[in-house]
C-alpha positions as CSV (number, residue, x, y, z in Angstrom):
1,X,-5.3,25.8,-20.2
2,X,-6.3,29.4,-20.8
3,X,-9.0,30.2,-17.6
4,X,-10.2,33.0,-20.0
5,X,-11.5,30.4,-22.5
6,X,-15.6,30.2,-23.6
7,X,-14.8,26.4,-22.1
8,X,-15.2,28.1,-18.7
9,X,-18.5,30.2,-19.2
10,X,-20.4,27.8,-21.1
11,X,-20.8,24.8,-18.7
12,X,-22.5,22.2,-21.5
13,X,-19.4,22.1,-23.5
14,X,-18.1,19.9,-20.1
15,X,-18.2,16.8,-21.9
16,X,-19.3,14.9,-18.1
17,X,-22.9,17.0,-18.7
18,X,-23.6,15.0,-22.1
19,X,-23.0,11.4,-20.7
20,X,-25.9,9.3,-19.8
21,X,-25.5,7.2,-17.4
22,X,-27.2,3.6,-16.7
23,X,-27.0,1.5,-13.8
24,X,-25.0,-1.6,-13.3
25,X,-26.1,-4.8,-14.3
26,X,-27.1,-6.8,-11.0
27,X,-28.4,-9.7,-12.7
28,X,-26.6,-13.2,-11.6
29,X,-23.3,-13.5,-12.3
30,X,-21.0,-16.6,-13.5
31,X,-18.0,-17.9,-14.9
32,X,-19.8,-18.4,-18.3
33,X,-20.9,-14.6,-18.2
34,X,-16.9,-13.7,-17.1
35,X,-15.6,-15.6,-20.6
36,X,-18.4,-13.9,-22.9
37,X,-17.5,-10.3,-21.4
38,X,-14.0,-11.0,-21.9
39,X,-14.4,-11.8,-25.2
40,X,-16.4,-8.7,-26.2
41,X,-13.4,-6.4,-24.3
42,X,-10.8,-7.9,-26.5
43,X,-12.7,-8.1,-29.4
44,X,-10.6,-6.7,-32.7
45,X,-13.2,-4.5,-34.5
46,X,-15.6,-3.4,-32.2
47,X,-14.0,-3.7,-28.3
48,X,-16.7,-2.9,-25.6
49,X,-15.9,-3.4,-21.9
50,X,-19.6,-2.4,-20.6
51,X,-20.4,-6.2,-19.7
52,X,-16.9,-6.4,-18.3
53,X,-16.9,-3.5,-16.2
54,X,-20.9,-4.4,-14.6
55,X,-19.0,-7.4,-13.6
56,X,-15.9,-5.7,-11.9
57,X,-18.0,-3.8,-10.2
58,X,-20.5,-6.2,-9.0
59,X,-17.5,-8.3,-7.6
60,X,-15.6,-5.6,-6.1
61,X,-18.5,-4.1,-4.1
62,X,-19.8,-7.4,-2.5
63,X,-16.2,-9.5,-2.0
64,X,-15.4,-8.2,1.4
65,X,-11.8,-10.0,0.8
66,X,-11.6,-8.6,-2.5
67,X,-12.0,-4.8,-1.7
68,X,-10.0,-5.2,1.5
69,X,-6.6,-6.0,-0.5
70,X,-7.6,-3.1,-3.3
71,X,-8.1,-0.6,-0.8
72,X,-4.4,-2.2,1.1
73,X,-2.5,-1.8,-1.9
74,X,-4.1,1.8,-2.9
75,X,-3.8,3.3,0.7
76,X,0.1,1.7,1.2
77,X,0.4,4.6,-1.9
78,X,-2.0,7.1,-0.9
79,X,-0.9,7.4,3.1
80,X,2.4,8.4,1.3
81,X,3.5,11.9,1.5
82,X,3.8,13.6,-1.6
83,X,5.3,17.0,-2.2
84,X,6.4,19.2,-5.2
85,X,9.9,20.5,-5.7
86,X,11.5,23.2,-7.7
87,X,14.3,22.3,-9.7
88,X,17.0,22.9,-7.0
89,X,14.6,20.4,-4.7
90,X,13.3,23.1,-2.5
91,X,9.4,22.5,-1.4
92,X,7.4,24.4,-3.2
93,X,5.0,25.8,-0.5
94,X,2.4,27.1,-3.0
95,X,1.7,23.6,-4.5
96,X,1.1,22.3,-0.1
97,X,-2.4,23.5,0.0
98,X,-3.2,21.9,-3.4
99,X,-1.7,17.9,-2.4
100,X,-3.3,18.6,1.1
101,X,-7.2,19.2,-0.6
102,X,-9.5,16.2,-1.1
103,X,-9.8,16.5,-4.8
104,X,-5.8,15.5,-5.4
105,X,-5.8,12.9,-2.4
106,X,-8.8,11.9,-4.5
107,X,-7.3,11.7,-7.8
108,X,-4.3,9.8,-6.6
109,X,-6.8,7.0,-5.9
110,X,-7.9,7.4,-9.2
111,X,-4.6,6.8,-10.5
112,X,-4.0,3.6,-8.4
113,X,-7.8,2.5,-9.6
114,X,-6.3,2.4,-13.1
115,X,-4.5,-0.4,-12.4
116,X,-7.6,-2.7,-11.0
117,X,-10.2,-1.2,-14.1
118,X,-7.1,-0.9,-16.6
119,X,-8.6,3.0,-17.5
120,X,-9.6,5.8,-15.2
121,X,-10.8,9.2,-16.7
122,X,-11.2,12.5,-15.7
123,X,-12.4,15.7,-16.6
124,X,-10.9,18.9,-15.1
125,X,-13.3,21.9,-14.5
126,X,-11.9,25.5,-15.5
127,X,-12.1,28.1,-12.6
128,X,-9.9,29.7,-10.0
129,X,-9.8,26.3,-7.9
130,X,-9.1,22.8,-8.8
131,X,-11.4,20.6,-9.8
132,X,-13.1,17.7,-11.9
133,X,-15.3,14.9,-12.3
134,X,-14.6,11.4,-12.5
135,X,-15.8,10.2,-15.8
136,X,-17.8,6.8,-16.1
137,X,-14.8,3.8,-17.4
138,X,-18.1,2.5,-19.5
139,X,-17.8,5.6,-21.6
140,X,-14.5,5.6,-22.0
141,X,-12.9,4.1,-25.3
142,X,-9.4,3.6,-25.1
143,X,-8.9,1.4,-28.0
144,X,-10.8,3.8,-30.4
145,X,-9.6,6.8,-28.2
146,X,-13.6,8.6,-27.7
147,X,-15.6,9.0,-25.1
148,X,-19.1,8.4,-25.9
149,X,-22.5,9.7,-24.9
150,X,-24.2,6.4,-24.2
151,X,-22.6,3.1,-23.0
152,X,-23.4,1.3,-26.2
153,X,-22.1,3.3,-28.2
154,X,-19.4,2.8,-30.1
155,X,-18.6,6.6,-31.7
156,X,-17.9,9.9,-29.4
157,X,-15.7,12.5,-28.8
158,X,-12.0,12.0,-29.6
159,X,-10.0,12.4,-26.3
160,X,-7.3,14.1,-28.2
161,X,-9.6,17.3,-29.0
162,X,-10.6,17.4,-24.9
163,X,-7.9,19.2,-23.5
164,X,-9.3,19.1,-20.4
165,X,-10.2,15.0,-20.3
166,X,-7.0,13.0,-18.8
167,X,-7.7,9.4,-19.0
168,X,-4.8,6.9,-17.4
169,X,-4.0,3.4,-17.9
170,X,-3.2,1.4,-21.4
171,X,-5.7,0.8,-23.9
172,X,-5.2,-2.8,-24.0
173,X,-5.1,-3.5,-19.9
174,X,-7.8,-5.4,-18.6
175,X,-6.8,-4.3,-14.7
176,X,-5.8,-6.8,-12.6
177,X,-9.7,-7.4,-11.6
178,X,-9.7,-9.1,-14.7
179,X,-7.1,-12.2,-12.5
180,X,-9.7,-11.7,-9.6
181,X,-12.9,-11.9,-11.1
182,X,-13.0,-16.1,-11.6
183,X,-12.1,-16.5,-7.9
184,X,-14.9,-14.6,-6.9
185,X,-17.0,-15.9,-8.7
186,X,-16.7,-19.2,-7.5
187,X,-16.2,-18.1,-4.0
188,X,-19.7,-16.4,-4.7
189,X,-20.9,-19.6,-5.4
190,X,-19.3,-21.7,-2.8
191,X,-20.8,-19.4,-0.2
192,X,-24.4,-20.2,-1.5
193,X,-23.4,-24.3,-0.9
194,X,-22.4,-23.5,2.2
195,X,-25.1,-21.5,3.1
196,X,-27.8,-24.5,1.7
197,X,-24.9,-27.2,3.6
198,X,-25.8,-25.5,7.1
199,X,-29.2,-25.0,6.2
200,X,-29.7,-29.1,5.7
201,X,-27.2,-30.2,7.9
202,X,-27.3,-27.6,11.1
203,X,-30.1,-28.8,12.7
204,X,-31.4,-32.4,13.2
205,X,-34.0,-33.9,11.0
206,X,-37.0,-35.4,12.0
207,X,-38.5,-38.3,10.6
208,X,-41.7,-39.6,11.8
209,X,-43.4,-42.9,10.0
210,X,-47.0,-43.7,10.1
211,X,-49.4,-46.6,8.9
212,X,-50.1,-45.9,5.3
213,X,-53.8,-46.5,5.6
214,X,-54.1,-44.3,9.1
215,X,-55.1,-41.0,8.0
216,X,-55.7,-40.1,11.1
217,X,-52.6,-40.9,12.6
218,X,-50.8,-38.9,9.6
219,X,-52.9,-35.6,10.2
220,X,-51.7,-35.7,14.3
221,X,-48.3,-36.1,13.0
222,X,-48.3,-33.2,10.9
223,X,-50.1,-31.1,13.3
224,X,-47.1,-32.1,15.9
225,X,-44.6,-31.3,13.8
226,X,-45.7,-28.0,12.6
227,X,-46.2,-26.8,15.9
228,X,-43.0,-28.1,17.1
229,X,-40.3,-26.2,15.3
230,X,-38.9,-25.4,11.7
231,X,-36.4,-28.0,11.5
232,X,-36.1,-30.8,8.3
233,X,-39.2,-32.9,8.5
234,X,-39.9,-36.2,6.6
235,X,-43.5,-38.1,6.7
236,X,-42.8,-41.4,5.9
237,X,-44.8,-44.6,5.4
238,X,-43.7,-47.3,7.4
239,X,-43.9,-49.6,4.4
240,X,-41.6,-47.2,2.5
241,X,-37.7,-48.4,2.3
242,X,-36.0,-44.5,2.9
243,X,-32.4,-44.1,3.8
244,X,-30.5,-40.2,3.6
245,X,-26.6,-40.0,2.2
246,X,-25.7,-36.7,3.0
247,X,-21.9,-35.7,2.8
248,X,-21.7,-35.5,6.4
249,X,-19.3,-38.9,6.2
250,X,-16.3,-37.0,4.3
251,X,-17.5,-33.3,5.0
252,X,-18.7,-33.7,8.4
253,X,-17.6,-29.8,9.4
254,X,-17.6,-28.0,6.4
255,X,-14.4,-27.9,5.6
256,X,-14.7,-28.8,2.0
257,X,-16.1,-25.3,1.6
258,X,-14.3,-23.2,3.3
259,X,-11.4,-25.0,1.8
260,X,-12.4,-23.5,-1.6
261,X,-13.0,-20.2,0.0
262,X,-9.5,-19.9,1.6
263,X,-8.5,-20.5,-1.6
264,X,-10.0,-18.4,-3.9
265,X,-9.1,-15.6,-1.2
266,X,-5.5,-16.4,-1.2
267,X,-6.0,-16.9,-5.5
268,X,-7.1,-13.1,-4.7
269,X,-4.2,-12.0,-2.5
270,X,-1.2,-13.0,-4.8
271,X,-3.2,-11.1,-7.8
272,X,-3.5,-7.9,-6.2
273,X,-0.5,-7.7,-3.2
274,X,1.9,-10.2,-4.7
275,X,1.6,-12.6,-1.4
276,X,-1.2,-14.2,0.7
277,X,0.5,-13.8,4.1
278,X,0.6,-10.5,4.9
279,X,-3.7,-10.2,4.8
280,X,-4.3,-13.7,5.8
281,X,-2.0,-16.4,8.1
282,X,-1.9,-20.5,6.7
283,X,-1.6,-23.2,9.5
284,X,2.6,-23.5,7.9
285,X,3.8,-19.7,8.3
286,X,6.3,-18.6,10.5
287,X,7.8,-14.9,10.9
288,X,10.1,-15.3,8.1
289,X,7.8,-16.1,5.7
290,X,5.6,-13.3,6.1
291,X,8.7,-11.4,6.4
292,X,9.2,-12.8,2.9
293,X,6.2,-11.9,1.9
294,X,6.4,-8.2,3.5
295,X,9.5,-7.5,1.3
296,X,7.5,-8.7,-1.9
297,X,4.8,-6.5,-1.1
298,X,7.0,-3.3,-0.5
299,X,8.4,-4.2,-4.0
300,X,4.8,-3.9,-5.3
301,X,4.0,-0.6,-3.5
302,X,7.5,1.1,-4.7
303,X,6.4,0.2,-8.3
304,X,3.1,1.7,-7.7
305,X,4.8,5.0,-6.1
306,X,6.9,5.0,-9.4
307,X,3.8,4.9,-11.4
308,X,1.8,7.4,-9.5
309,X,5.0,9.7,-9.4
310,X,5.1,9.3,-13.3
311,X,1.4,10.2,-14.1
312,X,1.6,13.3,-11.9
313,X,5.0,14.3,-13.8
314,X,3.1,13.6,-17.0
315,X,3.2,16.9,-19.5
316,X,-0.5,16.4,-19.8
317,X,-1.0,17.1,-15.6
318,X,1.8,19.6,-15.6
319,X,-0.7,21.2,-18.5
320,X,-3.5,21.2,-16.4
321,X,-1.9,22.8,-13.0
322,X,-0.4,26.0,-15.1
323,X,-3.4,26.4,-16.7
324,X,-4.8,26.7,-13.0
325,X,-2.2,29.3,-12.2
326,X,0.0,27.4,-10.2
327,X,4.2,27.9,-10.8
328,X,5.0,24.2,-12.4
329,X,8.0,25.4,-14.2
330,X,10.6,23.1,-13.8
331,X,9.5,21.7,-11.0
332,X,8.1,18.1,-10.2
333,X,6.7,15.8,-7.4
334,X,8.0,13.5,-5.6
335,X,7.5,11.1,-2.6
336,X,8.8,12.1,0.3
337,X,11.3,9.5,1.8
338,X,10.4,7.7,5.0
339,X,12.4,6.1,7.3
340,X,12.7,2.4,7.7
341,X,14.4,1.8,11.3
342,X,14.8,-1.7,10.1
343,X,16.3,-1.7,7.1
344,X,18.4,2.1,8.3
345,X,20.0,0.2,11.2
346,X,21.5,-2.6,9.4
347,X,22.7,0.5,7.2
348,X,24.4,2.0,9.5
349,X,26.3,-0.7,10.9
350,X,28.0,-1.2,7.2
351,X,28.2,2.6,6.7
352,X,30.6,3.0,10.2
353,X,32.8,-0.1,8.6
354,X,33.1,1.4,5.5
355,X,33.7,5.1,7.1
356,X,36.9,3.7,9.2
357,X,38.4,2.6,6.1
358,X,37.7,5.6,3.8
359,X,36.8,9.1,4.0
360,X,32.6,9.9,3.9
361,X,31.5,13.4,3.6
362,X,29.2,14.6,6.1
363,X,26.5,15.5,3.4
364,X,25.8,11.5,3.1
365,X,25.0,11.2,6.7
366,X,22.8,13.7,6.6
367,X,20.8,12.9,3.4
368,X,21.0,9.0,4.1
369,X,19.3,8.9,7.9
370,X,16.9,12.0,7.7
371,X,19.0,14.1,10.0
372,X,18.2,18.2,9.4
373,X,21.4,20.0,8.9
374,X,21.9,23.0,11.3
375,X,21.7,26.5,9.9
376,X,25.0,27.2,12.2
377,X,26.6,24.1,10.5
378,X,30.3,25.3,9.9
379,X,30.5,27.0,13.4
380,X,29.1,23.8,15.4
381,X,31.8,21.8,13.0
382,X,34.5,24.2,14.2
383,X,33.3,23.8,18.2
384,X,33.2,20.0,17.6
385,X,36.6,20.1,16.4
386,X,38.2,22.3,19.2
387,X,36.3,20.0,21.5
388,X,38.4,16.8,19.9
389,X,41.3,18.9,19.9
390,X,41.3,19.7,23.7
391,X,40.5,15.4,24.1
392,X,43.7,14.8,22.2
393,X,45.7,17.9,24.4
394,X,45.1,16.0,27.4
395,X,45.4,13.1,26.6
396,X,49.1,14.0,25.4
397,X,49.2,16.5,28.6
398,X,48.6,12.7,30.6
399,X,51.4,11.1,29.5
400,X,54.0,14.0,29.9
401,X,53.1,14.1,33.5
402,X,53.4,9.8,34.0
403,X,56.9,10.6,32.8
404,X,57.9,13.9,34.6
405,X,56.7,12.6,37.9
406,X,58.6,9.4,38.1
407,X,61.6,10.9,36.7
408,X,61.5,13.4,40.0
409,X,61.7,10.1,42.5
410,X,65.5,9.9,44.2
411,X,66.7,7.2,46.3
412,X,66.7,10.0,49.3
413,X,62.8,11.3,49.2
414,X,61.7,7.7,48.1
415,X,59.7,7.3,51.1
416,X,57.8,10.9,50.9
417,X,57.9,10.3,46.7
418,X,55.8,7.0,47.3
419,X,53.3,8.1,49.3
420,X,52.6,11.0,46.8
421,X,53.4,9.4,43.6
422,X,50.5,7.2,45.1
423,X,48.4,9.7,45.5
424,X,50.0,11.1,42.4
425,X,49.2,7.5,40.5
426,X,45.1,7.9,42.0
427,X,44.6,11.3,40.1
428,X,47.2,10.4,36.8
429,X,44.5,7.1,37.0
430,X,40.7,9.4,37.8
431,X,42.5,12.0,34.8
432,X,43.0,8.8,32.2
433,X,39.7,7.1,32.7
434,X,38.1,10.9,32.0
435,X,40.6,10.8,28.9
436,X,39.7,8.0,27.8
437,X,35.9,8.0,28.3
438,X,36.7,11.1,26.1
439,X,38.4,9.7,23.5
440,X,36.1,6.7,23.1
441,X,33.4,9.9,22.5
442,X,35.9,11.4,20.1
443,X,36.3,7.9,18.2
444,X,32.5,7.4,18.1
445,X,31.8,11.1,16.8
446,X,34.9,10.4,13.9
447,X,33.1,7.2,13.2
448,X,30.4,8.6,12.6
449,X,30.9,11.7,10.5
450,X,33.7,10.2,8.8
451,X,36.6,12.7,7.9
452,X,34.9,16.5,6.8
453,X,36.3,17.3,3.7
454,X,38.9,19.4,2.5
């Protein structure tokens, strides 16, 4: 992208300016509505996702469950650290400012949207800074490859002849709203039963019966009972035969409803986060369960990180960020690598058995638990070792004394040689526990570091 192009002075070639917008369809919602605008998405000849996407939306911005998990899944990627490295894996410090600014924070949740919507688009505004607009999905064609002016349109601009346009996602993917949308739906539903259930059933009804030929008698009534509260009321006749079967006798609670609304929710869980236990708890988990259930959830977010790391590396982005000035030339981002204290420690206990049976350069201990290696590296190698060396001189230095001072003991001075092979026997003993408290260091530091290469 050439920041010197006619693209940059004249603003209504920005394709974003030409779109005309309409607001979401708010009407009622329903399952038969979900089947119709699937239908018209997949359709062969002439796909449109407009219905479709009113009702994604519509879902996604009332389900409080629903846009909890989304917004889980997107922000386990987007709380990541992301950097850009050259291609000897140095940061690139230029490219910090530019991951750090809200617009690219901002587009890596665009990135992650594309897999909820199936398609997010943007377009990228020429200047000295980066920059773009989202694009409206309901303009967006993937299948025919255009963006279009209007939403019911069915002919636009070919993406290919926007150089500045980057849609993401496949042109057949529905998103995974498209597993979520039935679930809420019904849950949508079952919340209005519930609602009517407590409204009939949370407060006691009153019914009053009266002569059918006292008037009178009926208009006190009614005065009483207006005046009396809001609560069911039924007039009756006393010659009228009038009996109430509510479901009270095998719902007496409620729990038939919120029955279907756990459901649903968990329904909603497994789609988007691969496992219900790690947002909500059933009356049967136990820690390892949701420990399970954790693990199948980091496997979701490393595929995620994989994708996002893949769309960023894309030749089309690369495109974009030279054409904004910035040094992408072999270079390439990456996450940056956290540690798990978890998963590290029961690492490290298989790395020390492995390193007392074969040699393990230093560079793996280094790259493997996060540890900065020191500028001064070779001369703090060379101190460690003269340190193990003076260990292992004493240590030897120990055991020639044991043997030089009993060999000095004679029948004559054996008295005298007692007493101060005694005294002899307290140091020899202080000197070895300090040897040995030493050489338990020394065997820790070898197990660690393994054997420094030749």
């Amino acid at each position: 992208m050439d920041k010197n192009t006619d693209y940059k002075k004249d603003n209504s070639a920005i394709i974003i300016n030409d779109i005309v917008e309409v607001s979401p369809d708010r009407n009622r919602k329903d399952v038969g509505k979900l089947k119709q605008a699937i239908e018209r998405a997949e359709c062969i000849q002439l796909p449109n996702r407009v219905r479709l996407y009113d009702l994604y939306h519509d879902v996604v911005t009332i389900d409080g469950h629903l846009s909890g998990v989304l917004q889980k899944r997107t922000d386990a990627v987007a709380n990541k650290e992301i950097r850009f490295v050259d291609k000897d894996g140095n940061d690139v410090e230029e490219m910090r400012e530019l991951m750090m600014g809200e617009k690219f924070c901002s587009l890596v949740r665009l990135i992650m949207d594309s897999v909820y919507w199936g398609i997010s688009g943007v377009e990228f505004i020429a200047g000295d800074r980066f920059d773009y607009h989202e694009i409206p999905r309901k303009h967006i064609r993937p299948e025919q490859g255009v963006i279009t002016k209007s939403q019911y349109d069915y002919g636009g601009t070919p993406i290919d002849s926007l150089p500045f346009v980057w849609t993401i996602g496949h042109p057949k993917d529905l998103g995974i709203l498209l597993r979520c949308s039935m679930y809420a739906l019904y849950k949508r539903s079952c919340f209005g039963d519930f609602a009517q259930y407590v409204e009939i059933f949370g407060q006691p009804v009153r019914i009053v019966t009266y002569d059918a030929y006292d008037t009178r008698t009926k208009d006190e009534l009614r005065k009483i009972l207006e005046q009396s509260g809001s609560s069911l009321t039924m007039m009756l006749p006393k010659q009228a035969n009038f009996s109430m079967l509510d479901g009270k006798t095998s719902n007496g609670n409620g729990d038939l409803q919120q029955a279907l609304i756990r459901c649903c929710n968990e329904e909603m869980s497994v789609a988007v986060l691969g496992n219900s236990e790690t947002t909500t708890s059933s009356q049967s988990s136990g820690y390892a369960q949701a420990e399970v259930h954790s693990q199948q959830q980091m496997e979701i977010t490393r595929s995620d990180m994989k994708m996002v790391q893949q769309m960023l590396n894309s030749d089309s982005f690369i495109a974009i960020l030279r054409g904004y000035g910035f040094n992408v030339d072999g270079g390439h981002f990456e996450f940056k690598k956290e540690t798990d204290l978890v998963s590290l420690k029961a690492r490290l206990d298989i790395d020390l058995q492995v390193s007392g049976k074969v040699p393990v350069a230093d560079e793996y201990w280094y790259q493997t638990y996060g540890i900065p290696k020191p500028d001064n590296y070779e001369q703090m190698k060379a101190q460690q070792q003269e340190r193990a060396d003076a260990m292992q001189a004493a240590l030897e230095k120990s055991g020639d004394k044991d043997s030089v001072t009993s060999g000095k003991v004679d029948d004559k001075g054996k008295g005298d040689a007692d007493q101060n092979h005694g005294d002899d026997d307290k140091a020899v003993k202080r000197t070895s526990k300090a040897v040995e408290k030493g050489k338990q260091l020394y065997d820790s530091l070898c197990d660690f570091f393994g054997v420094a290469p030749l």
